[in-house]
N, C-alpha and C positions, 0 to 999 in steps of 0.2 A: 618678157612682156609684163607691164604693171598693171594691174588690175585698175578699171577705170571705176571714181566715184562717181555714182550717180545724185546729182544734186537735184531737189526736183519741190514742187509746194505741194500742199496739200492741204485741204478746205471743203468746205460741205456751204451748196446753196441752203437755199431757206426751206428747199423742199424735200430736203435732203441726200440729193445727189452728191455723192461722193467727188470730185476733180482733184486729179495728181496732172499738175505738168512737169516736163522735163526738158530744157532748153538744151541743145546743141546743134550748133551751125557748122559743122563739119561738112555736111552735104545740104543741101536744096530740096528736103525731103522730110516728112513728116508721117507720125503714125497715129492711126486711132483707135484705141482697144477700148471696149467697154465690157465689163462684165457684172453680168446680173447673178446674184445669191440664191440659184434658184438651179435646182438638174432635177438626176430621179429619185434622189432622197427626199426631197418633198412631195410627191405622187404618193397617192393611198391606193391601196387594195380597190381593186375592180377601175382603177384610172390611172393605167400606167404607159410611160411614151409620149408624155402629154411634152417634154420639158425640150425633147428629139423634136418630135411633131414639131415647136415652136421654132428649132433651128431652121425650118423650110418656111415656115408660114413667113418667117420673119422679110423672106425676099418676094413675096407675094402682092406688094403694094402696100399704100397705106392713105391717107388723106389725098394727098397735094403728090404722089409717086405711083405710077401705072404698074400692073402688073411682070416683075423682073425688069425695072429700070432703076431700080437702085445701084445693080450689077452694070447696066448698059452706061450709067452717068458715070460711075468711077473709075469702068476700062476705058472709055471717050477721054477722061481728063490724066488720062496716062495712070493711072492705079491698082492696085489689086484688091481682092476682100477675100475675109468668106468667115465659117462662123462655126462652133463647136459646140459641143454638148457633152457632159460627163458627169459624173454624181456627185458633184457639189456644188456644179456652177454653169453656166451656158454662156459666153462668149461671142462677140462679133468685133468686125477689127477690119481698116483700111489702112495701106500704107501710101501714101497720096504724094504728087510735087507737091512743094509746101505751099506754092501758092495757091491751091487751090484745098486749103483745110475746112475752107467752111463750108464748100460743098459736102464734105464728110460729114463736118459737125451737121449742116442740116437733115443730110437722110437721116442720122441715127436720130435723130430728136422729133423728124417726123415721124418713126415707124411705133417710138415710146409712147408718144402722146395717143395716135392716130390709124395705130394698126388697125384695130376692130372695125372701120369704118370701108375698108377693103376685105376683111375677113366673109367671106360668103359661103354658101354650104357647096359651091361647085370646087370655090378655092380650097377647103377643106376635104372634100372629097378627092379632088386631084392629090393633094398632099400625104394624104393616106395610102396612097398608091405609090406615089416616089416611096414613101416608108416602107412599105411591102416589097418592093424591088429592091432595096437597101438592105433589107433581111435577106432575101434571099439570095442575092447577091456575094454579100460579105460574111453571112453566118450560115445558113442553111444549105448552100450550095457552093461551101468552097469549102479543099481538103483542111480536117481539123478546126473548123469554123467556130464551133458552138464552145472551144476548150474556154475563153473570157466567161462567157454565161454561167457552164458548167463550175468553174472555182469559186467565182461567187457566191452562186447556190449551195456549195456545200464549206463553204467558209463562215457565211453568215446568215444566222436563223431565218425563218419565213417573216416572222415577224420586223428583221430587220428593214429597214430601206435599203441595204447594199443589197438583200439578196435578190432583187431583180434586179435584171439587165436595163441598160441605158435606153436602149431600143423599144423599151417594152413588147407590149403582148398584143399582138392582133387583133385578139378576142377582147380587149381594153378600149384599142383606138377602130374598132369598127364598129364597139357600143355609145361610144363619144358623140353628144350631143351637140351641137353650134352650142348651147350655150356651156354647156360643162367648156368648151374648148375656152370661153370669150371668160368665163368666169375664173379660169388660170390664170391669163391675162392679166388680168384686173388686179388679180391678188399679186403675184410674181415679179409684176415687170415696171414697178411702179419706181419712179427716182431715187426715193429713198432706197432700194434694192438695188442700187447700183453703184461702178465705182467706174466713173470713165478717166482715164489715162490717155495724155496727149504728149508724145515726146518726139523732139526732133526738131527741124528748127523750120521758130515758132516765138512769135512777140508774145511773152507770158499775157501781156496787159490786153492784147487783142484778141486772143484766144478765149480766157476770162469773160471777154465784153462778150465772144461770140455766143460762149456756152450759156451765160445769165440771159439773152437774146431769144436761143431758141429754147433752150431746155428751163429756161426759172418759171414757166408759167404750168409745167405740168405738175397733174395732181397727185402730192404724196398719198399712200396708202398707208394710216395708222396702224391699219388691222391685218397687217403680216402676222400667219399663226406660225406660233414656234415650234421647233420640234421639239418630238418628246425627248426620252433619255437613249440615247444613242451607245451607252456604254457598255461593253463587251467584257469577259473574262479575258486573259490575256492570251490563253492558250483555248484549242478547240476541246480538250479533255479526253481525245481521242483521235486515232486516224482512223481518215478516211477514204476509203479507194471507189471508184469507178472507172469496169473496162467499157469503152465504147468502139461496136463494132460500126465501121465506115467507109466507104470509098475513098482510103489513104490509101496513097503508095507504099509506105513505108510503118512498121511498129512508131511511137513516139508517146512519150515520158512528159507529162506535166506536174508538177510540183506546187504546190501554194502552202503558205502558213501566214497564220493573222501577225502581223506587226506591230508596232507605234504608231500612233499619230502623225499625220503630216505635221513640222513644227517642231515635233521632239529630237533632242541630238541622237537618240538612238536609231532613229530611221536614217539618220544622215550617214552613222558610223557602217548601216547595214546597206547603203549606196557604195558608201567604199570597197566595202565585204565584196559588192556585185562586180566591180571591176577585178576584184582577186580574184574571184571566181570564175567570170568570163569574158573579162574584158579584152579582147582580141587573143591573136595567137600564143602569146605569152602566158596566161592564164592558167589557174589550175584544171581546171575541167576543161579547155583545149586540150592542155599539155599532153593529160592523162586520158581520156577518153576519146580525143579525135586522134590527136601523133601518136603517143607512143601505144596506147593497146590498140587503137582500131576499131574500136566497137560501135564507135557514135558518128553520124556522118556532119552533126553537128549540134553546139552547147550555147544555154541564154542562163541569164538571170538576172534580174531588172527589180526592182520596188515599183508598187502602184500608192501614191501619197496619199489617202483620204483626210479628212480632218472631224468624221462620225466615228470614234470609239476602234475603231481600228485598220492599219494599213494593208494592203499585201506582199509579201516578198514571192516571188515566182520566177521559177525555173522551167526550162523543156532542154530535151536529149530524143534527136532522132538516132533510130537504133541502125545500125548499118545492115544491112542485106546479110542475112546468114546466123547473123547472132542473136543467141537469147535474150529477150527484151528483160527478164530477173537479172541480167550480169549488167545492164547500163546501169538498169534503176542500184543497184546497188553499190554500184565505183559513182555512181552521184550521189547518194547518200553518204556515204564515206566522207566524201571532199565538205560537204557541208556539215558533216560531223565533228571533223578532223579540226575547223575554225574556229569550234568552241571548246577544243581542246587544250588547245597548243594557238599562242601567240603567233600572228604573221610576220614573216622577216622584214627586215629592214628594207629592203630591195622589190621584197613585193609591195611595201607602202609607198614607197617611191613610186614605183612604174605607176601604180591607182593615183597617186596625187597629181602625176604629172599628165594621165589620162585624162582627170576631172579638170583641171586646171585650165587645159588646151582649151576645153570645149566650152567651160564658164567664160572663158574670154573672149573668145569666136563670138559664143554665142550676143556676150553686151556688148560688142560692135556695131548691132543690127537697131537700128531704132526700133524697129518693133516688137522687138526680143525684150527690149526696154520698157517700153508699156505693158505689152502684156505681163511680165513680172510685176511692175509696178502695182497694175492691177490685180494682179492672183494676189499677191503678198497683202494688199489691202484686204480684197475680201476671204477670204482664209483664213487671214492669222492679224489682222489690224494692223500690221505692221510692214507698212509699204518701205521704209529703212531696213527690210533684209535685205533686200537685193545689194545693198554695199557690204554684208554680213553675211552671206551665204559663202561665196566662196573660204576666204577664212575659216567658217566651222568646218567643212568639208577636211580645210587643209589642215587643223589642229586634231581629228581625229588618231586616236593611240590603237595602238596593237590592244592593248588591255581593253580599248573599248569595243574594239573589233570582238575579240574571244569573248567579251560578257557578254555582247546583246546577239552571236550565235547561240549560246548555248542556251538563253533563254527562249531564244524562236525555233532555230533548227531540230528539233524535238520532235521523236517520234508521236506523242500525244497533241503534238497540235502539227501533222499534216495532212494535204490533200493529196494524192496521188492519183490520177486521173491517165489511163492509158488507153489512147489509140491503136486499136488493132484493124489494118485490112481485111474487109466483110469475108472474103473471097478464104482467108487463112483461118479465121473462124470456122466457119464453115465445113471446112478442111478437117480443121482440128477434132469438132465436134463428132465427122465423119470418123474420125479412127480410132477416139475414144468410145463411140458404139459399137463400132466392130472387133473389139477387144473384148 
């Protein structure tokens, strides 16, 4: 399989709206990704969840669009959507027939302009509550929920913006004013703050006409405040543990240490690192802790790419029924010791190159897999030409780089160790160490 160029323009209206398109007429289909430079790195103390909050409000109406018909017009014209939130950016995105792109183009350029004119304190108040059932849903009432929250918090300072969670705080968005909420808005979501991507097939020149149509008349915001210094030591100076007792089934092993920047080849070298590690059965920590000892019923490790002062590398090992949760955490620690010891073999960079490879290519098959890159790479790293660059660095990474940026991360002075224990064995526990 040959890696496809992505050939695509790139231009900024007068008001500063970013536009990347990408023509290919392969299919009858088009994507539209837009992302705003905005998540929970820009939320301040006592107003947090505003950026989460935003991904819901955003399907709430807006001028010239009723409330939840943005959703109802793009399933009607045979489409999909939907919209994300994360801590460096918030996202929305339709993959549309291509004949019908400028229905896409219009919602999003009504809800830019026009949102606030549907924004109400009932709409705001319903939304607050979908977010509350979100918490509790996906964080506070499912087994091992809160482990994303918890590494953050203990990864990076109060002071940071990573260390609160994307979701924010309750106590934040139930002191949230209509206008605190209208005056994120205002600031956040302005054109200049944006990078919209349209790929797929798609007359560049009409696409062009449609977006200078609906989006050239909205009003740039000069007065985006910048963050401050977002920069971090590279290591935490220390490790750090928390056991948390919970209604798990099972012991389990959470891992984090701060990494590189999204953008840096080190964070790339430490993606590959992640496929040695656990990248299906083959992998060192299958190999070793699920096949051959037995001890773990199952192994992850993944990077999380930030582009503020530091990434995450993160691991978890559920522990098998019987065995000491001290013997997983420590055949895990080992293995990611062991990486920045000792060069990875030939065979194991193969099997990681040809994992990452598969799935780089799968994935720029998909038109919207296209945009959305297109888009993060613009706003992220200004550099919407990685996407024909990424694969390549992944593939040119060396064992040498692999063993150096282990032994710089995997360090016991910059880890988190975060262990889940069933309430129920706690308990237990605590019982027999009293009676002793």
């Amino acid at each position: 399989m040959t890696a496809p160029s992505v050939s695509f323009t790139d231009e900024r209206l007068v008001n500063g709206l970013r536009l990347i398109i990408a023509e290919d007429h392969m299919a009858p289909v088009v994507a539209v990704c837009i992302w705003y430079a905005v998540g929970s790195k820009n939320e301040v103390p006592g107003k947090t969840g505003f950026a989460h909050l935003f991904e819901h409000v955003m399907f709430q109406g807006s001028r010239h669009v009723a409330k939840t018909e943005h959703m109802g017009l793009v399933q009607a014209a045979g489409g999909t959507l939907n919209g994300t939130t994360w801590l460096d950016r918030t996202n929305y995105f339709e993959t549309m027939p291509s004949h019908q792109l400028e229905l896409a183009l219009w919602l999003e350029a009504d809800r830019m302009a026009t949102l606030l004119d549907a924004l109400n304190q009932e709409n705001l108040d319903n939304q607050r509550d979908v977010v509350k059932n979100e918490k509790r849903s996906s964080y506070d009432n499912r087994p091992y929920g809160q482990w994303s929250n918890k590494l953050q918090e203990l990864l990076f300072p109060p002071e940071h913006p990573y260390h609160h969670p994307t979701i924010g705080s309750m106590e934040d968005l139930d002191a949230a004013s209509l206008e605190d909420v209208a005056g994120f808005f205002r600031t956040y979501y302005p054109p200049n703050n944006a990078v919209l991507a349209i790929a797929g097939d798609v007359d560049p020149a009409q696409a062009r006409a449609w977006v200078e149509h609906y989006f050239g008349e909205i009003a740039a915001n000069p007065a985006i405040p910048p963050l401050g210094d977002l920069s971090l030591p590279a290591t935490l100076g220390g490790e750090r543990r928390e056991i948390v007792e919970d209604r798990v089934p099972l012991p389990r092993h959470y891992f984090g240490f701060r990494a590189p920047r999204f953008g840096d080849p080190r964070l790339e070298a430490l993606e590959v690192a992640a496929q040695i590690l656990a990248g299906g059965k083959g992998s060192r920590l299958y190999r070793r802790l699920v096949r051959e000892e037995r001890i773990a019923q199952d192994v992850a490790f993944f990077t999380l790419g930030f582009v503020g002062g530091a990434s995450i590398a993160a691991g978890q090992a559920t522990v098998r029924p019987g065995v000491d949760p001290d013997v997983v955490e420590r055949a895990f620690e080992e293995e990611l010791e062991r990486l920045g010891r000792e060069p990875v073999t030939a065979d194991e960079l193969a099997r990681a190159r040809a994992l990452i490879e598969t799935y780089e290519l799968e994935s720029l098959q998909r038109v919207e897999e296209r945009a959305d890159r297109l888009a993060m790479f613009a706003t992220l790293l200004d550099d919407p030409d990685m996407i024909n660059r990424q694969l390549e660095r992944y593939l040119s990474v060396t064992p040498e780089e692999i063993q150096a940026v282990a032994a710089e991360v995997f360090r016991p002075d910059n880890r988190v160790v975060i262990t889940y224990v069933p309430a129920a064995e706690a308990a237990a526990g605590q019982d027999e160490e009293t009676a002793a």
